[in-house]
KOLTIBA-184241 format. One record per atom (N, C-alpha, C, O, CB): y, z, x; atom name; residue in one letter; chain. Coordinates in pm, 1 decimal. Atoms other than C-alpha are relative to their C-alpha. Glycine has a CB too. Layout:
v|w|u|atom|type|mol
Y|Z|X|CA|a|A
...
***
This chain:
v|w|u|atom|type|mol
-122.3|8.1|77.7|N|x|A
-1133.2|-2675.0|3292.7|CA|x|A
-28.7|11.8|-149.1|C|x|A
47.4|64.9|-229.9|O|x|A
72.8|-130.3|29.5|CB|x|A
51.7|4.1|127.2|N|x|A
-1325.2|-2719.4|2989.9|CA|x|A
-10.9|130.1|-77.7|C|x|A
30.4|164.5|-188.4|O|x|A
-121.8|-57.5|9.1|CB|x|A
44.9|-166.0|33.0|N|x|A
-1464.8|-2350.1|2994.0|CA|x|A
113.6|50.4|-20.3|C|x|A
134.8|115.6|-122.6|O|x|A
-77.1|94.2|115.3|CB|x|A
-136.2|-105.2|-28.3|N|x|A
-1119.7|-2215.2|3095.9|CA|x|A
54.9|-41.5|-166.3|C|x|A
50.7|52.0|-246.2|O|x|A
142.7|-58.9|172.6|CB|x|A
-47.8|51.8|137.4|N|x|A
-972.0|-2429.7|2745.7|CA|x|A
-70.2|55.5|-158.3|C|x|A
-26.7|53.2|-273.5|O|x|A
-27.0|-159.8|13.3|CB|x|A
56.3|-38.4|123.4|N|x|A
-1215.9|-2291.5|2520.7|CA|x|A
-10.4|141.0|8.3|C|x|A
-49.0|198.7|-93.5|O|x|A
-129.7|-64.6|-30.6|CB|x|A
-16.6|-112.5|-9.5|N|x|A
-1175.5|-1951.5|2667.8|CA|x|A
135.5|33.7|-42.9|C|x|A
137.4|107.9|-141.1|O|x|A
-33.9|34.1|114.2|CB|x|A
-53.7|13.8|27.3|N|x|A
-881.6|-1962.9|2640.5|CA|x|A
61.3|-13.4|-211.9|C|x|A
149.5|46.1|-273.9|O|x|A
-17.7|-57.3|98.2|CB|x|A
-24.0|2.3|145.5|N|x|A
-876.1|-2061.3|2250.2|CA|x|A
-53.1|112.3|-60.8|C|x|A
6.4|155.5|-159.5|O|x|A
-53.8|-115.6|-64.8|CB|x|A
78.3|-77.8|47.7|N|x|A
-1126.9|-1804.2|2188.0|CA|x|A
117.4|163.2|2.0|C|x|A
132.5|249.4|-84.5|O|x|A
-154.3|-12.3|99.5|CB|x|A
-89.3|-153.6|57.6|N|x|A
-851.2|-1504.4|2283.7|CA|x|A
122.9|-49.7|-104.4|C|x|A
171.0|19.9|-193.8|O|x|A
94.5|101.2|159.5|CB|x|A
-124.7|35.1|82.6|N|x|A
-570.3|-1709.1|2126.3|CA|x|A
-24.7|36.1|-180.1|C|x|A
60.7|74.6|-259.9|O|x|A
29.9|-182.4|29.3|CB|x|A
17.3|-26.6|130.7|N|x|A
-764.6|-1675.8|1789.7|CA|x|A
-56.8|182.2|-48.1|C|x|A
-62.7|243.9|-154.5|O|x|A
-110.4|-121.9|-38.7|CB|x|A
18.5|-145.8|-10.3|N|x|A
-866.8|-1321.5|1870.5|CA|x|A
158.2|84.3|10.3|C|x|A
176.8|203.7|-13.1|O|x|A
-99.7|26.7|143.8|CB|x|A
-163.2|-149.1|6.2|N|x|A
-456.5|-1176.0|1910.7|CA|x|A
48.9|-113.0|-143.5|C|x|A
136.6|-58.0|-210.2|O|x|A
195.2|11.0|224.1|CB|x|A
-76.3|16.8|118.7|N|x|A
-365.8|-1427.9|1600.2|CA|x|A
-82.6|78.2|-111.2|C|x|A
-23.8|120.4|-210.8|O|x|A
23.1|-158.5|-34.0|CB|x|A
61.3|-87.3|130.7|N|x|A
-647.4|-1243.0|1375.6|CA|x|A
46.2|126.4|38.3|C|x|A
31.5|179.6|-71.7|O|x|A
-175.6|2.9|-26.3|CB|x|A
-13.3|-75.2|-13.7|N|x|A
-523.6|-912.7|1529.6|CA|x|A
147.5|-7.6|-70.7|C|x|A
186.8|83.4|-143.7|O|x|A
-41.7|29.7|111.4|CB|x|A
-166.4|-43.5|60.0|N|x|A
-115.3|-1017.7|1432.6|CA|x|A
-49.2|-25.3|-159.8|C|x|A
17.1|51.8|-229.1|O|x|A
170.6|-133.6|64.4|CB|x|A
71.1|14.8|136.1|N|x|A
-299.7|-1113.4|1078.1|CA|x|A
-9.8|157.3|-52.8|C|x|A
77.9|213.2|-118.6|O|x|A
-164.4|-79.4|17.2|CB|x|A
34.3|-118.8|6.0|N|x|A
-430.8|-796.2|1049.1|CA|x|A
142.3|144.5|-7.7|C|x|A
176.3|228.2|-91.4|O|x|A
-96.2|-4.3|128.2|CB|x|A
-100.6|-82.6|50.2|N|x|A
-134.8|-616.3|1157.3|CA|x|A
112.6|-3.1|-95.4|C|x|A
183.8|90.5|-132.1|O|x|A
43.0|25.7|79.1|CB|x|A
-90.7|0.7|80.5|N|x|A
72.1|-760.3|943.6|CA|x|A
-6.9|42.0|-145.6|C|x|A
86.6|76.7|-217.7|O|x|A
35.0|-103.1|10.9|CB|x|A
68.0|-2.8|142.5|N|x|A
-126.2|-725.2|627.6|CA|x|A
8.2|198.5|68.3|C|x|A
33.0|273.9|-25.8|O|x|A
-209.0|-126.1|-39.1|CB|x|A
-1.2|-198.6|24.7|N|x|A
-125.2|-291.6|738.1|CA|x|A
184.2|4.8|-14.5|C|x|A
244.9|95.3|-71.5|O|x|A
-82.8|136.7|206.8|CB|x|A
-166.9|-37.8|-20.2|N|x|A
277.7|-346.3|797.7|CA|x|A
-3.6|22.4|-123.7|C|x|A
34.1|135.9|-152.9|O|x|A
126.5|-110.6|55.7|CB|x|A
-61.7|46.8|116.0|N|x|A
288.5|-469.7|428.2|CA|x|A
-33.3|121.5|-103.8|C|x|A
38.3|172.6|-189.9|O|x|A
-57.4|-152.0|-44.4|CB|x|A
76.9|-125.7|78.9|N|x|A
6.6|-186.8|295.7|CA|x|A
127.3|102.3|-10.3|C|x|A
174.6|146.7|-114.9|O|x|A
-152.0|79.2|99.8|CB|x|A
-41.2|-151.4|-1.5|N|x|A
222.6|95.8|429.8|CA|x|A
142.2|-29.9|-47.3|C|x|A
199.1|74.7|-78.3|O|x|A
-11.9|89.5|159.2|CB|x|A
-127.4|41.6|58.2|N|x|A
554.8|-65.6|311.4|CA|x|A
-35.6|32.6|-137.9|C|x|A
6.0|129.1|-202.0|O|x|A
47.1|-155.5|25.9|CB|x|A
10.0|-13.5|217.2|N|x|A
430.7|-106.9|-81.3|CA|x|A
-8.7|173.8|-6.7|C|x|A
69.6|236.4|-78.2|O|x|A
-220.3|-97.0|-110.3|CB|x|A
1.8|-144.9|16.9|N|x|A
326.3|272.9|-30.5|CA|x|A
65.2|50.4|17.1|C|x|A
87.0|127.7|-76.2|O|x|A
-55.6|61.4|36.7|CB|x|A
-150.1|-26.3|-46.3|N|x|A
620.7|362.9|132.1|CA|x|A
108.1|17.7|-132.1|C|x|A
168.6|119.0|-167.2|O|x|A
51.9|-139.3|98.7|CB|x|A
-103.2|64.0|111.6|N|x|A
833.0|183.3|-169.4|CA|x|A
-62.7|76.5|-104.0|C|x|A
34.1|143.8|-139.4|O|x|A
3.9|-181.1|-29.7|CB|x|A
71.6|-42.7|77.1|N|x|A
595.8|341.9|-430.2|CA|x|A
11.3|144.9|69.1|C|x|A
118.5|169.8|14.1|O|x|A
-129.1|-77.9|-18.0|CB|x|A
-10.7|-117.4|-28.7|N|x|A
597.1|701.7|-267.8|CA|x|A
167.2|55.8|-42.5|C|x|A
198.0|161.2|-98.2|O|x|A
-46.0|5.8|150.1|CB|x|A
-170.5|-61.7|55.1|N|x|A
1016.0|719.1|-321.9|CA|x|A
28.9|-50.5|-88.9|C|x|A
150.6|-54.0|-107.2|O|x|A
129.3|-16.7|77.3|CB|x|A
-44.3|59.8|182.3|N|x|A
1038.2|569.9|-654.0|CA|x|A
-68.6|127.8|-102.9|C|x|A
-28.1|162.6|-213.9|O|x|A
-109.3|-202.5|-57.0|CB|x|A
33.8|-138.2|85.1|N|x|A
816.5|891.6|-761.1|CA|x|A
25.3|112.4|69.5|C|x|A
-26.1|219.4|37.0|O|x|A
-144.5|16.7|-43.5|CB|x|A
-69.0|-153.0|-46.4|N|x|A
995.2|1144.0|-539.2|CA|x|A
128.2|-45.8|-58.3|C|x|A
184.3|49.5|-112.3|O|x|A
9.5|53.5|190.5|CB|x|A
-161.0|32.2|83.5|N|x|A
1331.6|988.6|-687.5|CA|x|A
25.7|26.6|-135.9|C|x|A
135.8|59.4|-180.1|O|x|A
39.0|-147.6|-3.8|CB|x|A
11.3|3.6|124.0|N|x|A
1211.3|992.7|-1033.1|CA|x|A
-83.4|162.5|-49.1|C|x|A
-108.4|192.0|-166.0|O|x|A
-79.8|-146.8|-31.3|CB|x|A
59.1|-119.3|26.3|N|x|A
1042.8|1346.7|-1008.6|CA|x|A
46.2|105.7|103.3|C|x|A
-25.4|204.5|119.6|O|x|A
-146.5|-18.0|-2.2|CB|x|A
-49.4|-69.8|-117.8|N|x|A
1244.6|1509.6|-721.7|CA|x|A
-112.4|121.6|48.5|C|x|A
-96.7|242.9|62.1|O|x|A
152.5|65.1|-40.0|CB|x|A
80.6|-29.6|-113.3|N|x|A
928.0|1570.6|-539.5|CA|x|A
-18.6|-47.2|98.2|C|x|A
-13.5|-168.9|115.6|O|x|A
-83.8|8.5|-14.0|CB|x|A
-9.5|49.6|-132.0|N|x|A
877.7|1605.8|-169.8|CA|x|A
-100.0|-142.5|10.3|C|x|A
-169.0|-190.1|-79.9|O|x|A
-47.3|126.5|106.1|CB|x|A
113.0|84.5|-29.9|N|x|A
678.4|1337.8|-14.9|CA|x|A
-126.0|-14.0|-1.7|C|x|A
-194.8|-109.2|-38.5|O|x|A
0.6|-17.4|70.6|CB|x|A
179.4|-3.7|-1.3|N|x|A
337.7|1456.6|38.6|CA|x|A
3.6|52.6|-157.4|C|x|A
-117.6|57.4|-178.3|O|x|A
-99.9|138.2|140.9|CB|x|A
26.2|5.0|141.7|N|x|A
357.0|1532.7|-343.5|CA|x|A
-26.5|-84.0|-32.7|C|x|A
-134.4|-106.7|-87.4|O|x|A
68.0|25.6|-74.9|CB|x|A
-18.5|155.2|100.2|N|x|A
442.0|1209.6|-454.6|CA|x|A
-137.8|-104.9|77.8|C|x|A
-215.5|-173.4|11.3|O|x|A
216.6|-103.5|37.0|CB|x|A
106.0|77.9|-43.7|N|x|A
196.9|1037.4|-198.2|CA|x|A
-181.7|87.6|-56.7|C|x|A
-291.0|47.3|-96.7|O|x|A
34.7|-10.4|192.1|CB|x|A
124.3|-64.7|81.6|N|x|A
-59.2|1291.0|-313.1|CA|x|A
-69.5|-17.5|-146.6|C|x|A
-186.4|-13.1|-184.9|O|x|A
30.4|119.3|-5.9|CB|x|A
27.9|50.2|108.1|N|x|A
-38.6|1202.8|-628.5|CA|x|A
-33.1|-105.1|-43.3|C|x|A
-127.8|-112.2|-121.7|O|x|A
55.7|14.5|-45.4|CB|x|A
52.2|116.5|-9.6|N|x|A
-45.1|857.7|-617.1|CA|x|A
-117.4|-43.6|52.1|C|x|A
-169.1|-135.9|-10.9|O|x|A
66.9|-51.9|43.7|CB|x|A
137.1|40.1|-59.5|N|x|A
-373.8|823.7|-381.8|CA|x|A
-104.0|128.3|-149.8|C|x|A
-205.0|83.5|-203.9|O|x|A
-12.2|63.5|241.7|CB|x|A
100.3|-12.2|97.8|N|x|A
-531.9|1089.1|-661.0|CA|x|A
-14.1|-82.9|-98.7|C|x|A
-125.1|-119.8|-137.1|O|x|A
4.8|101.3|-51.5|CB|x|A
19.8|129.7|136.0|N|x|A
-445.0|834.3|-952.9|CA|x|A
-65.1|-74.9|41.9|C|x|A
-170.2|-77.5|-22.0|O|x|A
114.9|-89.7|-59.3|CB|x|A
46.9|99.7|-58.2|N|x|A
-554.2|559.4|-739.3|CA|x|A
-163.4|34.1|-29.2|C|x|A
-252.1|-25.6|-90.1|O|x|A
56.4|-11.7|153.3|CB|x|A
173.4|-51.2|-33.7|N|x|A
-885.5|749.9|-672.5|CA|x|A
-89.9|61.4|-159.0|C|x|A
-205.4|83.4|-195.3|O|x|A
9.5|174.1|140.2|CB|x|A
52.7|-18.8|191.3|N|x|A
-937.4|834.7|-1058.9|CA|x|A
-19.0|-98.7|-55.5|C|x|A
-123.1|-117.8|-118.3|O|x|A
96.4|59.9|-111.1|CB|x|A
41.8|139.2|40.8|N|x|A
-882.6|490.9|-1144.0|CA|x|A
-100.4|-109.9|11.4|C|x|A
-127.4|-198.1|-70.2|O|x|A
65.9|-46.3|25.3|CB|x|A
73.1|27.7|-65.4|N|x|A
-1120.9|384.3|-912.3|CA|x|A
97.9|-163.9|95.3|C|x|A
42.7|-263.0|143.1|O|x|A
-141.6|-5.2|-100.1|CB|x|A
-97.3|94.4|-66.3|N|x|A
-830.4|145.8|-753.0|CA|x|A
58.7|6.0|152.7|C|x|A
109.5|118.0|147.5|O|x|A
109.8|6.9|-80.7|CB|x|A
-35.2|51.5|-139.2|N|x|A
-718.8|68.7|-372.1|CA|x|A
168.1|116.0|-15.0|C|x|A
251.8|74.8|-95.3|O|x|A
18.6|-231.3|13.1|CB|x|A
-128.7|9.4|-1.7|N|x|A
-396.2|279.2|-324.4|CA|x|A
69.4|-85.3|-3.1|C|x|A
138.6|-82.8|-104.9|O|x|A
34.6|37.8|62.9|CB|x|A
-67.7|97.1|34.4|N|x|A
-228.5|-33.8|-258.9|CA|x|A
18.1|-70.9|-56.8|C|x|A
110.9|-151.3|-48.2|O|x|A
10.9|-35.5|28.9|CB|x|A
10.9|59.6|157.4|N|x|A
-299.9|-158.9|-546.4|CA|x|A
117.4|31.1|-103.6|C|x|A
204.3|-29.5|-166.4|O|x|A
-134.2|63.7|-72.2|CB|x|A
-107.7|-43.1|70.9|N|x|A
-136.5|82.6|-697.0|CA|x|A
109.8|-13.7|-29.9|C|x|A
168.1|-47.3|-133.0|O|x|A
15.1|58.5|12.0|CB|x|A
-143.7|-13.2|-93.2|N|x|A
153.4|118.6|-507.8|CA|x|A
65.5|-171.5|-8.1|C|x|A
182.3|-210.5|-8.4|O|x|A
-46.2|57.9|206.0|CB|x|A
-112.8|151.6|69.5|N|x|A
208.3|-277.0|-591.2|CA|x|A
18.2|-15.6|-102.4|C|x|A
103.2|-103.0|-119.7|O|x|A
-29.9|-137.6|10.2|CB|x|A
-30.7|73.8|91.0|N|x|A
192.4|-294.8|-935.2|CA|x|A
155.9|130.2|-43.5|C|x|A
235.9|107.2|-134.2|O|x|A
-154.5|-37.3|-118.6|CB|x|A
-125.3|-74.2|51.6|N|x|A
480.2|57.9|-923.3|CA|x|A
116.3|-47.9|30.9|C|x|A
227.3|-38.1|-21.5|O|x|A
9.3|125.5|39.2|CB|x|A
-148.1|105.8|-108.5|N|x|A
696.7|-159.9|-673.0|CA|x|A
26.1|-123.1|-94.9|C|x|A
137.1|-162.4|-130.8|O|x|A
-66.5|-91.9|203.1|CB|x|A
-66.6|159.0|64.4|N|x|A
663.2|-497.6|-867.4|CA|x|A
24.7|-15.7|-116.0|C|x|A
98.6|-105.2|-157.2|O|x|A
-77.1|-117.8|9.3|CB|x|A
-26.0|21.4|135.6|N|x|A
617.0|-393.1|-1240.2|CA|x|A
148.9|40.0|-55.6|C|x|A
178.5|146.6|-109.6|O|x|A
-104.3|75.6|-71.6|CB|x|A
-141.5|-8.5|59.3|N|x|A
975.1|-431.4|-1334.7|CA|x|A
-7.9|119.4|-143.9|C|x|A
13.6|240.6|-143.4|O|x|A
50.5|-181.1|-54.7|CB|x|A
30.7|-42.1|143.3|N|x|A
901.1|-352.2|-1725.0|CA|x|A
-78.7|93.4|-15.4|C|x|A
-65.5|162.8|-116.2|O|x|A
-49.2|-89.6|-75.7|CB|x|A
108.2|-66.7|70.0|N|x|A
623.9|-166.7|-1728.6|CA|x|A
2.9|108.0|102.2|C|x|A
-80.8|197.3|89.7|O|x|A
-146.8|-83.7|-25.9|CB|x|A
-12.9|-117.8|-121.9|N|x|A
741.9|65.5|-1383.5|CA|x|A
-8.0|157.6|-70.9|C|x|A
-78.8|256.1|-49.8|O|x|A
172.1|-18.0|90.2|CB|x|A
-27.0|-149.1|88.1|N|x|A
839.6|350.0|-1609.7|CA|x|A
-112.5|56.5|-73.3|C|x|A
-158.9|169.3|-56.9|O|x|A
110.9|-15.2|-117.1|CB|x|A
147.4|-71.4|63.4|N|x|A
544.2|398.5|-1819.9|CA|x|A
-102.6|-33.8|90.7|C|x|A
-212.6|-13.2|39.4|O|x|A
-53.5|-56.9|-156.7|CB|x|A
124.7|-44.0|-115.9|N|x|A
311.6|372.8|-1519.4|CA|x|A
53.7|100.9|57.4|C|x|A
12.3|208.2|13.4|O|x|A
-46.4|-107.4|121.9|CB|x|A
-100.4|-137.4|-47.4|N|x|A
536.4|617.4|-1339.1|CA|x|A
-15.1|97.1|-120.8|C|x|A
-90.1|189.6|-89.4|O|x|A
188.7|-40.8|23.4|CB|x|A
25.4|-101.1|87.7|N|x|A
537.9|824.7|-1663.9|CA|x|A
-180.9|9.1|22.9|C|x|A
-223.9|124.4|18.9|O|x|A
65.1|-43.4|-167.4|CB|x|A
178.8|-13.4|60.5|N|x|A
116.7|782.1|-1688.0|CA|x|A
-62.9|103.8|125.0|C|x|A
-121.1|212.1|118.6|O|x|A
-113.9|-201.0|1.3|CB|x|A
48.5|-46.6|-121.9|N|x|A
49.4|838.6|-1316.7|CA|x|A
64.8|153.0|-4.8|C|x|A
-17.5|243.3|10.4|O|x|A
47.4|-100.9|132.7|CB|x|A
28.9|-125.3|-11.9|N|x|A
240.8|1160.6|-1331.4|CA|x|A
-34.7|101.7|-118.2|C|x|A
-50.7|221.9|-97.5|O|x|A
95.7|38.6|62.6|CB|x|A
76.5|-85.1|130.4|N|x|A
121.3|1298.4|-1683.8|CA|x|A
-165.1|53.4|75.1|C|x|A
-234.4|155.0|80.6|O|x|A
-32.0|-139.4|-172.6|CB|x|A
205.0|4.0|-69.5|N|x|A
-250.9|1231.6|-1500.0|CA|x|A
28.7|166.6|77.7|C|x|A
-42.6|263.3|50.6|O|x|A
-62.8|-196.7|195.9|CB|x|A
-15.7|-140.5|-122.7|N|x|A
-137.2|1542.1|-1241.7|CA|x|A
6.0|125.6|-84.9|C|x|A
-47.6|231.7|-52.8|O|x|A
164.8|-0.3|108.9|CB|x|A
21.2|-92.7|81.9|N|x|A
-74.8|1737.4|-1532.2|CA|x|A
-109.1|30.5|-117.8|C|x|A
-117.4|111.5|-210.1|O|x|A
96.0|-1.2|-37.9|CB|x|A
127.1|-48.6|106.5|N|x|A
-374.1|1731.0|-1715.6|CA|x|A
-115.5|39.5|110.6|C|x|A
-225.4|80.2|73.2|O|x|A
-65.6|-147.3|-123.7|CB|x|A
***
């Protein structure tokens, strides 16, 4: 009974680090998501533009896409001139 109880715990903590996990990719591809149509809205480019662009900034910066993609979603104030910077970068 013992074995069965600690077997038992052992998958229980194996599918809660898996819903961990998935939840933290739900959230990734959401901020990118939110950050991909704030610069096709603001530059009426398709999608794979705007996501293209954003993972090259990211990758110039030497920064995490999602990184990115949170500070275009959360910086209230400062959204616009990152949005302006990130796509000036495409043009140089």
């Amino acid at each position: 009974a013992i074995e069965a109880a600690l077997q038992r715990a052992t998958e229980l903590k194996i599918l809660q680090d898996k819903q961990a996990s998935l939840t933290e990719a739900i959230y990734r591809s959401r901020e990118i998501s939110k950050a991909v149509g704030m610069y096709m809205e603001r530059f009426k480019v398709p999608e794979e533009m705007a996501f293209r662009v954003l993972r090259d900034y990211a990758r110039t910066h030497q920064s995490k896409l999602v990184e990115l993609a949170s500070q275009v979603a959360d910086s209230a104030g400062n959204r616009d001139d990152l949005i302006r910077r990130i796509h000036k970068s495409r043009q140089a």
